[in-house]
TORDOLUM-151616 format. One record per residue (C-alpha): residue number from 1; x, y, z. Coordinates in Angstrom, 2 decimals. Layout:
BEGIN
<pt><n>NUM</n><u>X</u><v>Y</v><w>Z</w></pt>
...
//
This chain:
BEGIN
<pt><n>1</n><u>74.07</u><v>181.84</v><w>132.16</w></pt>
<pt><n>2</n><u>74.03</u><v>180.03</v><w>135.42</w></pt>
<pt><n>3</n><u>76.29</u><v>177.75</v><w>137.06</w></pt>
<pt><n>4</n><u>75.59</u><v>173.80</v><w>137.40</w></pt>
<pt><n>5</n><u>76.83</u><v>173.48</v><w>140.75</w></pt>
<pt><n>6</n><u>79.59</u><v>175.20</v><w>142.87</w></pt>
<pt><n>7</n><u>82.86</u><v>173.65</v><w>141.36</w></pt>
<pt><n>8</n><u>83.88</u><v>171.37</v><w>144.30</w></pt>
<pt><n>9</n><u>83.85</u><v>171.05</v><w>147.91</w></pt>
<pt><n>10</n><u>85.70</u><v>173.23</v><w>150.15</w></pt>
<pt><n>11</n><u>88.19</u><v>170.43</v><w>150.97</w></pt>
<pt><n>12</n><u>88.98</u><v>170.29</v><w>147.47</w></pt>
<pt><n>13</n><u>89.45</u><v>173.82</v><w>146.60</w></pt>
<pt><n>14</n><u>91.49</u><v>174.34</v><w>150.15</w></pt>
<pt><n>15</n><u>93.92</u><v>171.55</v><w>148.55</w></pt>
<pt><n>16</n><u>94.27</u><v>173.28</v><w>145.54</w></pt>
<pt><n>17</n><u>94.63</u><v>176.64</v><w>146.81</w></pt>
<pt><n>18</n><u>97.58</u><v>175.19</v><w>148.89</w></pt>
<pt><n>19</n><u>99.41</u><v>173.40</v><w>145.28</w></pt>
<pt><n>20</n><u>99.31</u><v>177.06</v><w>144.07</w></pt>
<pt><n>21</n><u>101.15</u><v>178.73</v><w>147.44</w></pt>
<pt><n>22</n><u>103.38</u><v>175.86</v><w>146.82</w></pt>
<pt><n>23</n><u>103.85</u><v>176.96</v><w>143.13</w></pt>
<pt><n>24</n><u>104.19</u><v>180.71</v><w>143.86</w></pt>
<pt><n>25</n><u>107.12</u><v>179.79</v><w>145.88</w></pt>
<pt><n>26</n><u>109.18</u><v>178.06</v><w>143.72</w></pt>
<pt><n>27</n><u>110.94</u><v>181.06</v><w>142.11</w></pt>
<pt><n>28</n><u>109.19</u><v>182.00</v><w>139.41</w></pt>
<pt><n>29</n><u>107.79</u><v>185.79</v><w>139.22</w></pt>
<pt><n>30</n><u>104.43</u><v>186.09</v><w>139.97</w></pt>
<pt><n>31</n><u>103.53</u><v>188.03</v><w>136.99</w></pt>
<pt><n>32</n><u>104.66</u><v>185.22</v><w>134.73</w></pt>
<pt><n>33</n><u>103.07</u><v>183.04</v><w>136.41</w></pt>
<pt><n>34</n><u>99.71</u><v>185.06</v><w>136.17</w></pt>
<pt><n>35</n><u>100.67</u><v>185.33</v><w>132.43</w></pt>
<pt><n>36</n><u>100.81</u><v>181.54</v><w>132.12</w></pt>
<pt><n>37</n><u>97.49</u><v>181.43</v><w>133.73</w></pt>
<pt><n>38</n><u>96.04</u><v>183.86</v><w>131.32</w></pt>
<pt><n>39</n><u>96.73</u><v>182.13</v><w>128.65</w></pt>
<pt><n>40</n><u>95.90</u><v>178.55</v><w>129.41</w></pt>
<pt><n>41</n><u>92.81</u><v>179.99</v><w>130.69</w></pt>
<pt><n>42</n><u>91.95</u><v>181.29</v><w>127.18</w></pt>
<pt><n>43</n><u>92.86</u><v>178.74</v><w>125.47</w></pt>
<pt><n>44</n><u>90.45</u><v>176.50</v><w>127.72</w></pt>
<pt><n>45</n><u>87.93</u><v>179.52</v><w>127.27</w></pt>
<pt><n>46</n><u>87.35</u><v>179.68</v><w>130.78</w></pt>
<pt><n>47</n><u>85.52</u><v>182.62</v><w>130.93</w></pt>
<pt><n>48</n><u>86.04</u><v>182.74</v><w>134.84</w></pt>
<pt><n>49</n><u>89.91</u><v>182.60</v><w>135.12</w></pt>
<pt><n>50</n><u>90.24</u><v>185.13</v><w>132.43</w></pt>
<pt><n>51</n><u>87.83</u><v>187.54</v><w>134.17</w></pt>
<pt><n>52</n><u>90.26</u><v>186.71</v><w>137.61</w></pt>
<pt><n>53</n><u>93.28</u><v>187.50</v><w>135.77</w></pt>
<pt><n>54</n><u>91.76</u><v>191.17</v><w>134.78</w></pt>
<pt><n>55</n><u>89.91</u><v>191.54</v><w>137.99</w></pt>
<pt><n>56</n><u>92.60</u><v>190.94</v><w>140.39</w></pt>
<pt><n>57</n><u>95.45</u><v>192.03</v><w>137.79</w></pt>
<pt><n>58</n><u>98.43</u><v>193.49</v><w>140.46</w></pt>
<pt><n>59</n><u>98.88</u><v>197.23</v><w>139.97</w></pt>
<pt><n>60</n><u>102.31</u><v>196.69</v><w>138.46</w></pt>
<pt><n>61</n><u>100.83</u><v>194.94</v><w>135.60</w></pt>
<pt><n>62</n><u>99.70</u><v>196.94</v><w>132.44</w></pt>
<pt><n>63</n><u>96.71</u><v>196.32</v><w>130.56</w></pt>
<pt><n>64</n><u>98.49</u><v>196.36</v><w>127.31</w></pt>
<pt><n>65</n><u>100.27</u><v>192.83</v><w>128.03</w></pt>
<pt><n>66</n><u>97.45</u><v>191.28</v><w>129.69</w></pt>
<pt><n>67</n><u>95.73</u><v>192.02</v><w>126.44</w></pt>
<pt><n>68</n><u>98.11</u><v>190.94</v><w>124.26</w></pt>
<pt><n>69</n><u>98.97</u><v>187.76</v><w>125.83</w></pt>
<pt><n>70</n><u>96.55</u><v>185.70</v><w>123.32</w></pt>
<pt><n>71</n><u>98.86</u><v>186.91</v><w>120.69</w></pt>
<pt><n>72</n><u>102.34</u><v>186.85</v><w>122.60</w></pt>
<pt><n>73</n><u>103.75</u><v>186.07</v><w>119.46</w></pt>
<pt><n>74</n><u>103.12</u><v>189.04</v><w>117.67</w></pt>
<pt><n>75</n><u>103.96</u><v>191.62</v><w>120.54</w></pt>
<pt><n>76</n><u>107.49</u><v>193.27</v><w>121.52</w></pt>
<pt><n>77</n><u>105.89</u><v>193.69</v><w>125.11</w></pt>
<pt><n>78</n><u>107.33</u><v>190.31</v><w>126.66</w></pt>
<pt><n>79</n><u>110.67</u><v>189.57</v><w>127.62</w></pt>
<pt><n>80</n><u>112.34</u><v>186.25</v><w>126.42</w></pt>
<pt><n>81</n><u>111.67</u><v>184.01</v><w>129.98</w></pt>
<pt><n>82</n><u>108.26</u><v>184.86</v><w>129.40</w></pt>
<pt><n>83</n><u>108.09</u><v>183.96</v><w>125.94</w></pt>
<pt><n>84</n><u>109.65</u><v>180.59</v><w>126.99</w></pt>
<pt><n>85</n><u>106.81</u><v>179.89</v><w>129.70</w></pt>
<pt><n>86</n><u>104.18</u><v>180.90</v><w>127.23</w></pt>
<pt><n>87</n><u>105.35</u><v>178.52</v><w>124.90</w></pt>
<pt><n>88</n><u>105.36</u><v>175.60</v><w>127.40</w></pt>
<pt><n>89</n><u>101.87</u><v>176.86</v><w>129.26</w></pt>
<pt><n>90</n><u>100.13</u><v>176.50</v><w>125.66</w></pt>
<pt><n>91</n><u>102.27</u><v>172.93</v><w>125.27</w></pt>
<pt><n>92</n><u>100.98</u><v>171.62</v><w>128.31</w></pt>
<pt><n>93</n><u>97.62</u><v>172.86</v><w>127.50</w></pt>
<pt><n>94</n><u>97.39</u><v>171.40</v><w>124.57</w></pt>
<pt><n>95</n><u>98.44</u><v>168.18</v><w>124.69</w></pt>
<pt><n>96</n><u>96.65</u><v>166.07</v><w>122.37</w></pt>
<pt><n>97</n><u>97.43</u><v>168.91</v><w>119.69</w></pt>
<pt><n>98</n><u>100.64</u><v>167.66</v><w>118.41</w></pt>
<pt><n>99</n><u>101.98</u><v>164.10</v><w>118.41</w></pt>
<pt><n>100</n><u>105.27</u><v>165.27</v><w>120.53</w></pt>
<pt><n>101</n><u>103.22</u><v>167.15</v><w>122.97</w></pt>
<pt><n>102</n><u>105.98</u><v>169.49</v><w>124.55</w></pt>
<pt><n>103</n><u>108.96</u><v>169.68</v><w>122.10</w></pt>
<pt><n>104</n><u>112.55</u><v>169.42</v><w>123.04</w></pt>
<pt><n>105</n><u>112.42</u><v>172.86</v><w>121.49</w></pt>
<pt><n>106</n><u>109.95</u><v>174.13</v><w>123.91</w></pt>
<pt><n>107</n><u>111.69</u><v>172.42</v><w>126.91</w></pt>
<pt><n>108</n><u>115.00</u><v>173.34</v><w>125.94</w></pt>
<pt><n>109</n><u>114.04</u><v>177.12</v><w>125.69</w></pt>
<pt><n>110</n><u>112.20</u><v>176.86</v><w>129.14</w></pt>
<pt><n>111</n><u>115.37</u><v>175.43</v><w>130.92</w></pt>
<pt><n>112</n><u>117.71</u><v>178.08</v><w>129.68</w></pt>
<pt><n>113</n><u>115.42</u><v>180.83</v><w>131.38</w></pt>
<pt><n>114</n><u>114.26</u><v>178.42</v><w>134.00</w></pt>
<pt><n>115</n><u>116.44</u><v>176.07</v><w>136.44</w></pt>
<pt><n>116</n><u>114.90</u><v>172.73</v><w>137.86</w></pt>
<pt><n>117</n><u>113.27</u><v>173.96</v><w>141.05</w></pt>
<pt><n>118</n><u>111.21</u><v>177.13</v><w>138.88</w></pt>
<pt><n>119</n><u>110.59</u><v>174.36</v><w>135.87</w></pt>
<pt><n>120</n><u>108.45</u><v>172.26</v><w>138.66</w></pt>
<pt><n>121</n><u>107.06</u><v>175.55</v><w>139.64</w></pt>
<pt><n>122</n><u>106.10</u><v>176.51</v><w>136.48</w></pt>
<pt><n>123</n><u>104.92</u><v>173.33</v><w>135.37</w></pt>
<pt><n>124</n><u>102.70</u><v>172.66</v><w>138.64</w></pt>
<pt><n>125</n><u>101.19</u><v>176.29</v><w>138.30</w></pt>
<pt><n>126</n><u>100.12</u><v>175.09</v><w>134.63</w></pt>
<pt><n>127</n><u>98.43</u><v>172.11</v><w>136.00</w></pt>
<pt><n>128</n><u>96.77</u><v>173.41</v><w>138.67</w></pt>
<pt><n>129</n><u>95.44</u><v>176.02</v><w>136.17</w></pt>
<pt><n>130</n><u>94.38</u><v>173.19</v><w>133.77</w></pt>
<pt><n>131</n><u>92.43</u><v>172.08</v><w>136.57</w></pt>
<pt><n>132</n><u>90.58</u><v>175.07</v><w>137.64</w></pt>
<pt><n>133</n><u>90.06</u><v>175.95</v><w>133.80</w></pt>
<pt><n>134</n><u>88.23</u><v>172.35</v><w>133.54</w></pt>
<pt><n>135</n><u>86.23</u><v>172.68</v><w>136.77</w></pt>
<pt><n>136</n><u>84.79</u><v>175.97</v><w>135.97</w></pt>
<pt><n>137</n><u>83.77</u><v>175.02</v><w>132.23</w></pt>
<pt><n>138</n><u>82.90</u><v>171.95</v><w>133.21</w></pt>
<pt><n>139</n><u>80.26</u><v>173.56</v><w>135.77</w></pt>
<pt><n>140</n><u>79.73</u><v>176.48</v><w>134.10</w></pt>
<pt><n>141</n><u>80.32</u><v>179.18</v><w>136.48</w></pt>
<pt><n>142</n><u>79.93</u><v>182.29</v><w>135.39</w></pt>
<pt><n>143</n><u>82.93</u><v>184.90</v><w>135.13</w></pt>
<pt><n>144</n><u>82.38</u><v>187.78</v><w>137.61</w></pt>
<pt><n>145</n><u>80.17</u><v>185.95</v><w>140.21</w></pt>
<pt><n>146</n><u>82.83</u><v>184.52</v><w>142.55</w></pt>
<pt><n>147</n><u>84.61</u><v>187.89</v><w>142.76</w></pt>
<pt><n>148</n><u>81.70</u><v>189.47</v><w>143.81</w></pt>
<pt><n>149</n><u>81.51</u><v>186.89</v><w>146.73</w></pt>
<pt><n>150</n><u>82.38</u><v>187.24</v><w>150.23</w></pt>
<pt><n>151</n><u>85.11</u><v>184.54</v><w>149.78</w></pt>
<pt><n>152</n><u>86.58</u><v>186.45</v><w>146.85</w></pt>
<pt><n>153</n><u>86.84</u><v>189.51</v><w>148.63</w></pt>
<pt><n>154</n><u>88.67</u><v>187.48</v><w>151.77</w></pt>
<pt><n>155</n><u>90.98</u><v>185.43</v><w>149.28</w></pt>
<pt><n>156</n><u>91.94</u><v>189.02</v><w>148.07</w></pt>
<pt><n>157</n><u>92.89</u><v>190.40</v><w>151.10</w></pt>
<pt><n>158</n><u>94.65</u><v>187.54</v><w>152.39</w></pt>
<pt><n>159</n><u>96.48</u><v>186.88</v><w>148.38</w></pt>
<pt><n>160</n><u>97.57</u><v>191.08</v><w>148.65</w></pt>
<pt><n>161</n><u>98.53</u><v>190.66</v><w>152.68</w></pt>
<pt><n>162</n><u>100.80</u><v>187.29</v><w>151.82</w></pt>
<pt><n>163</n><u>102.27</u><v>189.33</v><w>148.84</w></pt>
<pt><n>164</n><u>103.54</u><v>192.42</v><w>151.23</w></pt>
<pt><n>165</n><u>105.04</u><v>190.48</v><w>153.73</w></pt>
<pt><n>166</n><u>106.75</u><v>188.29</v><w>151.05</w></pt>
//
């Protein structure tokens, strides 16, 4: 397989870089957000994302539940907040699946794990991943090339460096 084109200008991908600092900092753990990420990423089979999610998994993070987030479901291995933002990741994901797109069910079990500030979090980390998801298919990069890039190998450095000192 080989890509189209790179996915967007550097401008671009600068802009969204900076919508997912502001997203990392808006309360919600990291690791659920990476877990929301993983799973809109499969369900938008972008091969790329999911590859990222493995690749650059943080040590804390087992195997087992980054495997078993495409059946979250069917798994004892999440807590309940987690469930909740799984739920509204594959919601927002999907939303020309269902004619309510995100239930009041959904929403309802978000905000009693989530308050406002974390919701807006969560919610703008789902976009932004929506967005990378459809860039990358869309162009067809291939999973495994960009973190074998010099840029890769910065953006990790810099992403574990801004963790520490946070």
């Amino acid at each position: 397989m080989q890509a189209r084109m790179k996915v967007v200008n550097l401008e671009a991908v600068q802009a969204l870089q900076s919508l997912g600092q502001i997203a990392e900092k808006g309360g919600v753990p990291a690791s659920t957000l990476a877990l929301t990420h993983l799973r809109a990423s499969q369900i938008n089979g972008c091969s790329v994302c999911v590859d990222l999610a493995l690749r650059f998994k943080k040590p804390e993070e087992s195997m087992e539940r980054l495997f078993a987030v495409a059946a979250w479901r069917d798994t004892p291995v999440f807590t309940d907040a987690e469930r909740a933002a799984l739920a509204l990741a594959e919601a927002v994901t999907r939303l020309s699946d269902r004619p309510d797109p995100v239930p009041d069910e959904i929403w309802n079990e978000a905000r009693k794990h989530y308050d406002e500030q974390q919701l807006a979090a969560l919610l703008l980390s789902i976009a932004l991943t929506n967005v990378w998801n459809r860039l990358n298919v869309a162009t067809r990069q291939v999973a495994g090339e960009w973190a074998k890039s010099a840029d890769a190998q910065k953006w990790a450095k810099h992403h574990a460096a801004t963790k520490s000192a946070s």
